[in-house]
ChimeraX commands (.cxc) that place a marker at each C-alpha (Angstrom):
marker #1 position 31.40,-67.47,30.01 radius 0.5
marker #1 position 29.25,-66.06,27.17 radius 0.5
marker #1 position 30.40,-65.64,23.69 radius 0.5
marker #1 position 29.05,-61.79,23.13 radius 0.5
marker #1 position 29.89,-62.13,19.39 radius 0.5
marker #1 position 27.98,-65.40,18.64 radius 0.5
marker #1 position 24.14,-65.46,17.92 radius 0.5
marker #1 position 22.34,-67.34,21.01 radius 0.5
marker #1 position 21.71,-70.41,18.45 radius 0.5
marker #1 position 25.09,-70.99,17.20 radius 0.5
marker #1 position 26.40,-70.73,20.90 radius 0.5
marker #1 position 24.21,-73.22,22.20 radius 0.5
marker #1 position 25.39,-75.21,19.30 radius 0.5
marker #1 position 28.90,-74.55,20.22 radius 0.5
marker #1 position 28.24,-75.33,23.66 radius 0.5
marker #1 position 26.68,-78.91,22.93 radius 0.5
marker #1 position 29.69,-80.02,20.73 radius 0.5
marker #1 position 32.31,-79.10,23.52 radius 0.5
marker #1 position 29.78,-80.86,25.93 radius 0.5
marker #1 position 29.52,-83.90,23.21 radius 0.5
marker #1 position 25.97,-84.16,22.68 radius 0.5
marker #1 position 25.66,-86.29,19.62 radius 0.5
marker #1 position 24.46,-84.87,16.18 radius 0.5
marker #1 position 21.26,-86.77,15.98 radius 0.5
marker #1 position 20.01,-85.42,19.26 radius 0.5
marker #1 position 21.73,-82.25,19.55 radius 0.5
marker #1 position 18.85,-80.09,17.81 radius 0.5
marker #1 position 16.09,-81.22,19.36 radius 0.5
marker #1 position 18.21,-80.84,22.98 radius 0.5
marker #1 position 18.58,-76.93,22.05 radius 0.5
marker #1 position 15.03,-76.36,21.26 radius 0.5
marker #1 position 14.20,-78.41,24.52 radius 0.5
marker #1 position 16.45,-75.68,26.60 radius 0.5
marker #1 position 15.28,-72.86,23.66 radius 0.5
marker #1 position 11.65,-73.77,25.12 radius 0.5
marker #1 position 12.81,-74.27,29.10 radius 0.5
marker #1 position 14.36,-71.00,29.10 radius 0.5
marker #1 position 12.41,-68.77,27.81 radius 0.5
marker #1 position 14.31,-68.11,24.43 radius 0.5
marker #1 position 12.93,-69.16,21.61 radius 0.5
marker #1 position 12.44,-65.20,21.03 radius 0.5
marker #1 position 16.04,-64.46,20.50 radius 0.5
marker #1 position 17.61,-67.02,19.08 radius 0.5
marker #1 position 18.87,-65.77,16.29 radius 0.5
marker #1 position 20.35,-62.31,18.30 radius 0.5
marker #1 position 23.97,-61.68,19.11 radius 0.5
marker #1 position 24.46,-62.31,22.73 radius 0.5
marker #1 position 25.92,-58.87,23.16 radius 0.5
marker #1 position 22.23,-57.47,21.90 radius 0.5
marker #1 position 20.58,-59.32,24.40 radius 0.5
marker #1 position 19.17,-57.60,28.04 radius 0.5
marker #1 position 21.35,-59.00,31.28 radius 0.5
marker #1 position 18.08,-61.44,32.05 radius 0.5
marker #1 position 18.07,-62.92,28.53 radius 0.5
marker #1 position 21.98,-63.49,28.93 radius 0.5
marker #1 position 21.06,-64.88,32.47 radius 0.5
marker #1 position 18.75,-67.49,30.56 radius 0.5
marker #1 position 21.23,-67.88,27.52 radius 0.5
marker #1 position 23.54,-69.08,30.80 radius 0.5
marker #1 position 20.85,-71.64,32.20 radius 0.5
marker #1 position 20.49,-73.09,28.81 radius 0.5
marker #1 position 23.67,-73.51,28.59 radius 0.5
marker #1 position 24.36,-74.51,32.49 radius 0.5
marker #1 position 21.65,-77.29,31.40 radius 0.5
marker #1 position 22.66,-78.81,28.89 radius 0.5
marker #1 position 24.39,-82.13,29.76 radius 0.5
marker #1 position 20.74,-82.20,31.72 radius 0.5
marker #1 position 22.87,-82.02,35.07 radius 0.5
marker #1 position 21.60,-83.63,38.35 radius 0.5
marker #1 position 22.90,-80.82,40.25 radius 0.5
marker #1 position 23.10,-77.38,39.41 radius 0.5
marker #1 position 24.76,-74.79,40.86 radius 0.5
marker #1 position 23.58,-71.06,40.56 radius 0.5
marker #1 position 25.94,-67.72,41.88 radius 0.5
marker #1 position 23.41,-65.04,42.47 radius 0.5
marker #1 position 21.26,-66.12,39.38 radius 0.5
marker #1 position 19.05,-62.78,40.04 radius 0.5
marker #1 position 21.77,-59.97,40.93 radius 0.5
marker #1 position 21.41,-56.96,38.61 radius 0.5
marker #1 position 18.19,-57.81,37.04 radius 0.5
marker #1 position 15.39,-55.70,37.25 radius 0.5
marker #1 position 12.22,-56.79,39.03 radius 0.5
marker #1 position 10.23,-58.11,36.19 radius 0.5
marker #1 position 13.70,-60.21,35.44 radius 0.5
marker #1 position 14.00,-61.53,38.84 radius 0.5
marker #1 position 10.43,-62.90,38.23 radius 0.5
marker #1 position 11.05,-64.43,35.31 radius 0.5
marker #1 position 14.48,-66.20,36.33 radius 0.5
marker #1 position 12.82,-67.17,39.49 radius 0.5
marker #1 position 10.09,-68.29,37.47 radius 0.5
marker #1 position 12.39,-70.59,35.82 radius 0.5
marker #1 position 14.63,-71.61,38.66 radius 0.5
marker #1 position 11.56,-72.85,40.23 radius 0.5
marker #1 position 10.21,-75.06,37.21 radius 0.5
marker #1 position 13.78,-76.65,37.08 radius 0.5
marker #1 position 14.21,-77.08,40.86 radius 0.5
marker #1 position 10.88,-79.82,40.07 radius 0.5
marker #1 position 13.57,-82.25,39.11 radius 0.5
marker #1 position 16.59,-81.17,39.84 radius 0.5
marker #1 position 18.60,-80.10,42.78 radius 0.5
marker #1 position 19.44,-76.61,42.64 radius 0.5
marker #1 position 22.12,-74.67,44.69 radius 0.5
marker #1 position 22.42,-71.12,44.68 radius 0.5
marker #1 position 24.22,-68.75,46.87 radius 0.5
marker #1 position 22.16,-65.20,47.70 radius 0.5
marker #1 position 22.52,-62.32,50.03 radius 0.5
marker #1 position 18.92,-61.73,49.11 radius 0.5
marker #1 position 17.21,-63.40,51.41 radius 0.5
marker #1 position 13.60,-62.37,50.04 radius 0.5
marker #1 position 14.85,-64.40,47.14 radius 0.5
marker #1 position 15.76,-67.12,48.92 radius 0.5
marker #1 position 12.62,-67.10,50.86 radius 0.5
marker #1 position 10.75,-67.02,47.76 radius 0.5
marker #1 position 12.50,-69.44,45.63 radius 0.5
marker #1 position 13.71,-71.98,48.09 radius 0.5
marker #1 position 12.16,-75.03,49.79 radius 0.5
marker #1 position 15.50,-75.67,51.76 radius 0.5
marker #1 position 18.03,-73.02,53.26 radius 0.5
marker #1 position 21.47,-73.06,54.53 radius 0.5
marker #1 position 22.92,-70.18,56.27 radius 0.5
marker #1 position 26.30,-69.69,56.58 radius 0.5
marker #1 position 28.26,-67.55,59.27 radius 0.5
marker #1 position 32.19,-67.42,59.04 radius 0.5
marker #1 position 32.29,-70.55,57.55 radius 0.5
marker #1 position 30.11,-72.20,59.89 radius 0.5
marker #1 position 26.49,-73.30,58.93 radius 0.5
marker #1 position 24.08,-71.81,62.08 radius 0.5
marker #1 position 21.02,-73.15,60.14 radius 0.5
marker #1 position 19.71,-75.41,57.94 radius 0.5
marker #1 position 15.67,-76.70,56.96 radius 0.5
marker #1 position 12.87,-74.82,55.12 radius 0.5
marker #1 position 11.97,-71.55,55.77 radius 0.5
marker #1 position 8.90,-72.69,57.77 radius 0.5
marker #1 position 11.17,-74.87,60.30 radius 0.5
marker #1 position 13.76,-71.85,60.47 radius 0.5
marker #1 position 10.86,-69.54,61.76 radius 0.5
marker #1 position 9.36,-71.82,63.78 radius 0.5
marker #1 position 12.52,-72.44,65.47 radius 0.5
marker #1 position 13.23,-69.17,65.86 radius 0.5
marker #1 position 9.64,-68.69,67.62 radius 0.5
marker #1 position 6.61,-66.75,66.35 radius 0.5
marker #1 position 7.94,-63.62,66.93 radius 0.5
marker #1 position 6.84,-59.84,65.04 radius 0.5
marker #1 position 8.93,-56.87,65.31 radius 0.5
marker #1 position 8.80,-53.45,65.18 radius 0.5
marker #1 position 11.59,-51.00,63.38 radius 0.5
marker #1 position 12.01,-47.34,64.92 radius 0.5
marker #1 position 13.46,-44.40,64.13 radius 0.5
marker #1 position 14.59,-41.97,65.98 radius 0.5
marker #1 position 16.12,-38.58,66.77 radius 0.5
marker #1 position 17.04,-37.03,69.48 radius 0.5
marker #1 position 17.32,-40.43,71.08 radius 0.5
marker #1 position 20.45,-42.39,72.57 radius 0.5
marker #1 position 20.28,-45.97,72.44 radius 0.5
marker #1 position 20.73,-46.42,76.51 radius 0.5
marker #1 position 17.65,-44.33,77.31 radius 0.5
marker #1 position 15.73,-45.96,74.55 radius 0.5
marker #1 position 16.20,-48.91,76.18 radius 0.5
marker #1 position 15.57,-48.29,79.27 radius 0.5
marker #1 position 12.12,-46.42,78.80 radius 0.5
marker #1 position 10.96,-49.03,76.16 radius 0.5
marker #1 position 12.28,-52.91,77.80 radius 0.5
marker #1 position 10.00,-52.05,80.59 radius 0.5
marker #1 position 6.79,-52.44,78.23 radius 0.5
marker #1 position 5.17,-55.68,78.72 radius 0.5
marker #1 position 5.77,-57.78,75.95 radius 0.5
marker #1 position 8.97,-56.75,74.81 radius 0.5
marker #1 position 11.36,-59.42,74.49 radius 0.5
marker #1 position 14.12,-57.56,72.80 radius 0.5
marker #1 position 15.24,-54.35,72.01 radius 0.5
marker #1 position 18.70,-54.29,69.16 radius 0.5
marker #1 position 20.43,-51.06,67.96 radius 0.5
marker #1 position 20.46,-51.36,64.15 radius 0.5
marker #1 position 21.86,-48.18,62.98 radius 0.5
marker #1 position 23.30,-44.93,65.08 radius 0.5
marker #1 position 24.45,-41.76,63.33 radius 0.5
marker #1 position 24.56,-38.21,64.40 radius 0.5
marker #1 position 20.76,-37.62,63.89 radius 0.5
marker #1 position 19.32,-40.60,63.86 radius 0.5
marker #1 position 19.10,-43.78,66.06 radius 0.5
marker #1 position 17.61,-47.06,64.31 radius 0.5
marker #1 position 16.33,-49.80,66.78 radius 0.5
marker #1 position 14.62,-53.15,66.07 radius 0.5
marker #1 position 11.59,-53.68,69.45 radius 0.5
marker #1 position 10.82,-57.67,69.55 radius 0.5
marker #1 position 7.53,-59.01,70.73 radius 0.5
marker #1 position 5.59,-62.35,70.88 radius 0.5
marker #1 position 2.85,-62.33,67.73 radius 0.5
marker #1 position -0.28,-62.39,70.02 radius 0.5
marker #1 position -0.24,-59.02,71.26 radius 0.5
marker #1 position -0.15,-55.53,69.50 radius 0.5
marker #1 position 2.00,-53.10,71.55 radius 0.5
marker #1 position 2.34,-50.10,68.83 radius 0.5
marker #1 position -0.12,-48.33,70.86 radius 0.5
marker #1 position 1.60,-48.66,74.25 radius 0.5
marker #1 position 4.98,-48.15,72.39 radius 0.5
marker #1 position 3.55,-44.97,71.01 radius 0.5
marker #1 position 2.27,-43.45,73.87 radius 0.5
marker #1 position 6.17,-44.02,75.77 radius 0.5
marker #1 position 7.72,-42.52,73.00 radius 0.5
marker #1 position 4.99,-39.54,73.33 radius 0.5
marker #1 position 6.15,-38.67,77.04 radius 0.5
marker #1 position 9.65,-38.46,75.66 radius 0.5
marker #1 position 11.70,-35.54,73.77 radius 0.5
marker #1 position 12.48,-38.05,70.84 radius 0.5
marker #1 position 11.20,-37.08,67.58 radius 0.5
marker #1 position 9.91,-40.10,66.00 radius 0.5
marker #1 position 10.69,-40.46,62.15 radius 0.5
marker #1 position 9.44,-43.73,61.33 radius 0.5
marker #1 position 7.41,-46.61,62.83 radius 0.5
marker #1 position 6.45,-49.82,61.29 radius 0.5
marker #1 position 5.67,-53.59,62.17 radius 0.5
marker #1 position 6.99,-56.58,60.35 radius 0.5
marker #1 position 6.52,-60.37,61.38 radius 0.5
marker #1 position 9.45,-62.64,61.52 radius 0.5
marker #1 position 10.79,-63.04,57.98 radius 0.5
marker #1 position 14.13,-65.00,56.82 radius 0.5
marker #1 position 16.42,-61.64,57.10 radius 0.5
marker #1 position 15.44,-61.44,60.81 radius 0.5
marker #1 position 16.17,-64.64,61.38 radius 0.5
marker #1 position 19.79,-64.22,59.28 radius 0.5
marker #1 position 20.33,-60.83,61.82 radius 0.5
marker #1 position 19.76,-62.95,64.75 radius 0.5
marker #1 position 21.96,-65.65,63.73 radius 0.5
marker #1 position 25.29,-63.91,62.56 radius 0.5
marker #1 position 24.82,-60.92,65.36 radius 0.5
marker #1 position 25.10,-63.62,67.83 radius 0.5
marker #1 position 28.64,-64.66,67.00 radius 0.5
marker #1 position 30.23,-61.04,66.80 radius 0.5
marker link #1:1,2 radius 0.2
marker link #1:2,3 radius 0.2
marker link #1:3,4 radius 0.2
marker link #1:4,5 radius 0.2
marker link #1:5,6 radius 0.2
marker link #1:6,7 radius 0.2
marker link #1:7,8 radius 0.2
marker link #1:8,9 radius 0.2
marker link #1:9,10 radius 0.2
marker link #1:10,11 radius 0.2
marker link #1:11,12 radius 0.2
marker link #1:12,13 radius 0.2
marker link #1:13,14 radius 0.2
marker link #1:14,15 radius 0.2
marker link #1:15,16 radius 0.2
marker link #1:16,17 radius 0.2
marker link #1:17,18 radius 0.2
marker link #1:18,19 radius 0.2
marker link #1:19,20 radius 0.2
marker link #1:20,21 radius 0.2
marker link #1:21,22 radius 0.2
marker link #1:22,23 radius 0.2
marker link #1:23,24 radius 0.2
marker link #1:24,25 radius 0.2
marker link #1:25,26 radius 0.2
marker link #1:26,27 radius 0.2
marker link #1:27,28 radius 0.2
marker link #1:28,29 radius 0.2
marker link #1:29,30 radius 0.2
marker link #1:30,31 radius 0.2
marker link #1:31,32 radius 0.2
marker link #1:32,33 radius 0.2
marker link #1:33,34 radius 0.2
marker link #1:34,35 radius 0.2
marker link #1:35,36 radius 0.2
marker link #1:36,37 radius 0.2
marker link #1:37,38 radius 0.2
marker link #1:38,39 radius 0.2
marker link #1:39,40 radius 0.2
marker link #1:40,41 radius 0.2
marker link #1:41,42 radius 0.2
marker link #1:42,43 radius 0.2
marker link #1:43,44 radius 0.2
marker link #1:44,45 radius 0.2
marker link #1:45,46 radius 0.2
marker link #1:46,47 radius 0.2
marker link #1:47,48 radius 0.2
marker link #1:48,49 radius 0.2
marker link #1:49,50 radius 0.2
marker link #1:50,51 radius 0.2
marker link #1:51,52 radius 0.2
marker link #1:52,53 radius 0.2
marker link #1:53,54 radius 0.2
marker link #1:54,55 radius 0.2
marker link #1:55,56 radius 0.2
marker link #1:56,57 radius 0.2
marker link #1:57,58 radius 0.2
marker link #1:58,59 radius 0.2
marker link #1:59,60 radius 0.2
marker link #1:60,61 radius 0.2
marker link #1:61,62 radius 0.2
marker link #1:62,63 radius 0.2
marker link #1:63,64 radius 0.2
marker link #1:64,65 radius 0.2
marker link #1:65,66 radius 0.2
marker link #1:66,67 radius 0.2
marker link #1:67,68 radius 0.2
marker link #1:68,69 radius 0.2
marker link #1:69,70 radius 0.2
marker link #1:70,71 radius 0.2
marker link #1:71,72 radius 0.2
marker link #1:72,73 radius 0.2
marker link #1:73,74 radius 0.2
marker link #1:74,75 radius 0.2
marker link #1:75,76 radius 0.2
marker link #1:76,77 radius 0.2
marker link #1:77,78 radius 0.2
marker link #1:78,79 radius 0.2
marker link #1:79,80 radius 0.2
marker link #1:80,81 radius 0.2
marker link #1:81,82 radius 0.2
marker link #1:82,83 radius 0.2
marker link #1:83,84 radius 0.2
marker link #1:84,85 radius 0.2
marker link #1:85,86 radius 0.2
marker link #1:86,87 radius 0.2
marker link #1:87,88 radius 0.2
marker link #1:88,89 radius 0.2
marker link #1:89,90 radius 0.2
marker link #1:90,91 radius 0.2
marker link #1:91,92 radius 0.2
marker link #1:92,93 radius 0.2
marker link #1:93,94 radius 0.2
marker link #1:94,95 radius 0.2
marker link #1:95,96 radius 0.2
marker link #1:96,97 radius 0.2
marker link #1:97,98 radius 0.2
marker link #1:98,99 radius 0.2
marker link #1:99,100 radius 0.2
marker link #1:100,101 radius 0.2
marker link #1:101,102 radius 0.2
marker link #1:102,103 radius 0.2
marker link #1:103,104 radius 0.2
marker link #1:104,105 radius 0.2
marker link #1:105,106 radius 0.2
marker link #1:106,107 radius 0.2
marker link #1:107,108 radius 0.2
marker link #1:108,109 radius 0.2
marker link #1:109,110 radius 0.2
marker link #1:110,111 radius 0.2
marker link #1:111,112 radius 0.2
marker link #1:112,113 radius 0.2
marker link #1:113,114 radius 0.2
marker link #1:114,115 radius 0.2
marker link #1:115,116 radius 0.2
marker link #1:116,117 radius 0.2
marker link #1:117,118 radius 0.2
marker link #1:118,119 radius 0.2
marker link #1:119,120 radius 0.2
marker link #1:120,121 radius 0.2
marker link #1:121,122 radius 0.2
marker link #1:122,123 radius 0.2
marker link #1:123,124 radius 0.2
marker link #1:124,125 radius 0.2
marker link #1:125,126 radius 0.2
marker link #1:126,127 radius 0.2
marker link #1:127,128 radius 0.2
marker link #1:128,129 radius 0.2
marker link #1:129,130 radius 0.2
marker link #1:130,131 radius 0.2
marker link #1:131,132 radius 0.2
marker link #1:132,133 radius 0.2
marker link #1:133,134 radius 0.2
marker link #1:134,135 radius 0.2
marker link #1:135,136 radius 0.2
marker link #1:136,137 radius 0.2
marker link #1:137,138 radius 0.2
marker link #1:138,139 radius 0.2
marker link #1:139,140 radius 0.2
marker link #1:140,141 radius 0.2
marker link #1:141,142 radius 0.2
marker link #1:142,143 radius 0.2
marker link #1:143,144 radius 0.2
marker link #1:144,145 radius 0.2
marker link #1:145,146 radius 0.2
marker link #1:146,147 radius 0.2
marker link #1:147,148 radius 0.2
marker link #1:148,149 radius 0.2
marker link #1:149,150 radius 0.2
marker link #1:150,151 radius 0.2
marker link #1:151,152 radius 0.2
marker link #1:152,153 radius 0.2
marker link #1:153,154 radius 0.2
marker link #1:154,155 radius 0.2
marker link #1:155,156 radius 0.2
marker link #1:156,157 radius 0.2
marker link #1:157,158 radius 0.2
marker link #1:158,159 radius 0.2
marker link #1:159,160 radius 0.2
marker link #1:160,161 radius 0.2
marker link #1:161,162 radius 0.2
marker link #1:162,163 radius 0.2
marker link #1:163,164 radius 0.2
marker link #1:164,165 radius 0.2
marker link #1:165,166 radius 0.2
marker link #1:166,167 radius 0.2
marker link #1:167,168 radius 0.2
marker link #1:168,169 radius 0.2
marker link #1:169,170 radius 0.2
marker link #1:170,171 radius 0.2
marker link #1:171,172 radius 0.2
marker link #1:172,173 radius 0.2
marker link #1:173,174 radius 0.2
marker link #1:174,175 radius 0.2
marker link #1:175,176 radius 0.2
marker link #1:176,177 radius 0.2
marker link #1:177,178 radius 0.2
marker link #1:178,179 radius 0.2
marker link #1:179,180 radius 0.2
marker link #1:180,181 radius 0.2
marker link #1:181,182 radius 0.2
marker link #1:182,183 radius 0.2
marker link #1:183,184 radius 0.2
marker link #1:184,185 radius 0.2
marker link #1:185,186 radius 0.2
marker link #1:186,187 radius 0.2
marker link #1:187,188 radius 0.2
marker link #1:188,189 radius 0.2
marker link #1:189,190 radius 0.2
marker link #1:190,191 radius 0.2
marker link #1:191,192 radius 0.2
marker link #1:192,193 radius 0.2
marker link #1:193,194 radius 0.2
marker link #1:194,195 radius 0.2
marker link #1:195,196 radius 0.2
marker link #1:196,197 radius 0.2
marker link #1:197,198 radius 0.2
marker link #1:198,199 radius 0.2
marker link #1:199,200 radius 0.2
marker link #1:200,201 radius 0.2
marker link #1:201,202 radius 0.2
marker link #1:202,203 radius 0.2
marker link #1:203,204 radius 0.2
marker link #1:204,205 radius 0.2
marker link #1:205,206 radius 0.2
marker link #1:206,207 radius 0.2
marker link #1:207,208 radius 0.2
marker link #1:208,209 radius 0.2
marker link #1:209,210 radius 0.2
marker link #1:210,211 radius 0.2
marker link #1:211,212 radius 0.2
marker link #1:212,213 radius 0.2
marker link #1:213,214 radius 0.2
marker link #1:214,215 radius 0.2
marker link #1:215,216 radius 0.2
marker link #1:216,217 radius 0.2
marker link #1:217,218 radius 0.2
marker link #1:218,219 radius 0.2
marker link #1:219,220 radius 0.2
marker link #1:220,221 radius 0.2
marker link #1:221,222 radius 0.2
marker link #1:222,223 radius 0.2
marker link #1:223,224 radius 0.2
marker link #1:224,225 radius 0.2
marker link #1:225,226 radius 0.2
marker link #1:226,227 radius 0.2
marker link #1:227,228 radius 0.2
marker link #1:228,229 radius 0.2
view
C-alpha cells in the first residue's frame, strides 16, 4: 500500500530500507526507478497530491525495486483516464523487455495491446493460451457484424438472416423490451452488409444500428466462456 502522507522520495526511501537495499546503492536505485517510471516530476509531492496514474507509477517503482524477475500487476490501468492508460502501458511495455510481467485484465483491448502472450481463464479453467495472433488464427479469420434491432424477436431474426450465404453464425447478445442485440458471423473474404441490408429491408424491423468489426480478442473471449454456460 501507499503511504498518502509521505513525499514520493522519502517513500521510495522507506520502501528500499524495508526491502534492504544497501546505503551505498540505494540512491542511485531510486533515481534509476525515479527515471523508469516516469517520476522524476514529483518527487518531492505528498503521495496524497498526486493524480491516480502518478500513484499507479509511485506503485511500479516501488513494485520494482528489489529489480524482481517476475512481476505481477492487478489491473495496472483500471480507473485511469485514457492519456494514463497510455502512459502506464507505455511503461508496462518498456519493463516487459526484460522482465516477465503478469497482469490480470477484463480489458481485453488492453491486453491485446500490451501483451505478447495471453491466458484466458473460464471458471477456473484456462480455454486458451498463445499470442494474440495464434488465438485468432485459431479461432479462424472470421469478421462480424453487430445489429440492432426493434421490433425484432430473436427466432425470426434468425431464421430470415442464417439463410444468407455466408453466415456462419448468428448469437443473441442483448434482448430487452425494445431492443434485440445480435452478433451475424461471416468468413473475412466476402462483404454481406449489402445482402444483410436488403433482408432486413423486406422486414418490419426497425434497424437502429449496423456495424462491422473483424475478429478481435473480446470476440474470441465471448466465444470461449459462452461455450461452457
Amino acid at each position: 500500500p501507499l503511504y498518502h502522507d509521505m513525499l514520493v522520495y522519502d517513500y521510495l526511501n522507506f520502501v528500499a530500507d524495508i526491502r534492504g537495499i544497501d546505503k551505498a546503492h540505494k540512491l542511485s536505485r531510486i533515481r534509476q526507478l525515479a527515471d523508469l517510471c516516469g517520476i522524476n516530476e514529483v518527487m518531492h509531492q505528498p503521495i496524497d497530491d498526486l493524480s491516480k496514474g502518478y500513484k499507479q507509477r509511485v506503485g511500479l517503482a516501488h513494485a520494482m525495486m528489489n529489480d524482481p524477475e517476475i512481476l505481477v500487476l492487478d489491473e495496472p490501468t483500471s480507473g485511469l483516464d485514457p492519456n494514463q492508460i497510455v502512459e502506464i502501458r507505455q511503461i508496462i511495455k518498456h519493463i516487459g523487455k526484460e522482465k516477465t510481467i503478469i497482469f490480470s485484465t477484463h480489458i481485453l483491448s488492453e491486453a491485446e495491446a500490451t501483451c505478447d502472450r495471453v491466458v484466458i481463464i473460464d471458471r477456473g479453467k484456462i480455454v486458451a493460451d498463445g499470442s494474440t495472433e495464434s488465438l485468432k488464427a485459431a479461432a479462424g479469420d472470421k469478421k462480424h457484424i453487430y445489429l440492432s434491432l426493434q421490433n425484432a424477436d430473436f427466432k425470426s431474426v434468425d431464421a430470415t438472416l442464417s439463410s444468407v450465404d455466408g453466415i456462419t453464425g448468428i448469437t443473441r447478445i442483448e434482448q430487452t423490451d425494445s431492443r434485440l442485440n445480435v452478433r451475424l458471423e461471416f468468413e473475412s473474404s466476402v462483404d454481406l452488409r449489402a445482402v444483410i441490408y436488403k433482408e432486413i429491408k423486406q422486414t418490419d424491423w426497425v434497424l437502429l444500428d449496423f456495424h462491422q468489426k473483424a475478429q478481435s480478442l473480446e470476440n474470441i473471449f465471448r466465444d470461449l466462456t459462452m461455450e461452457s454456460e
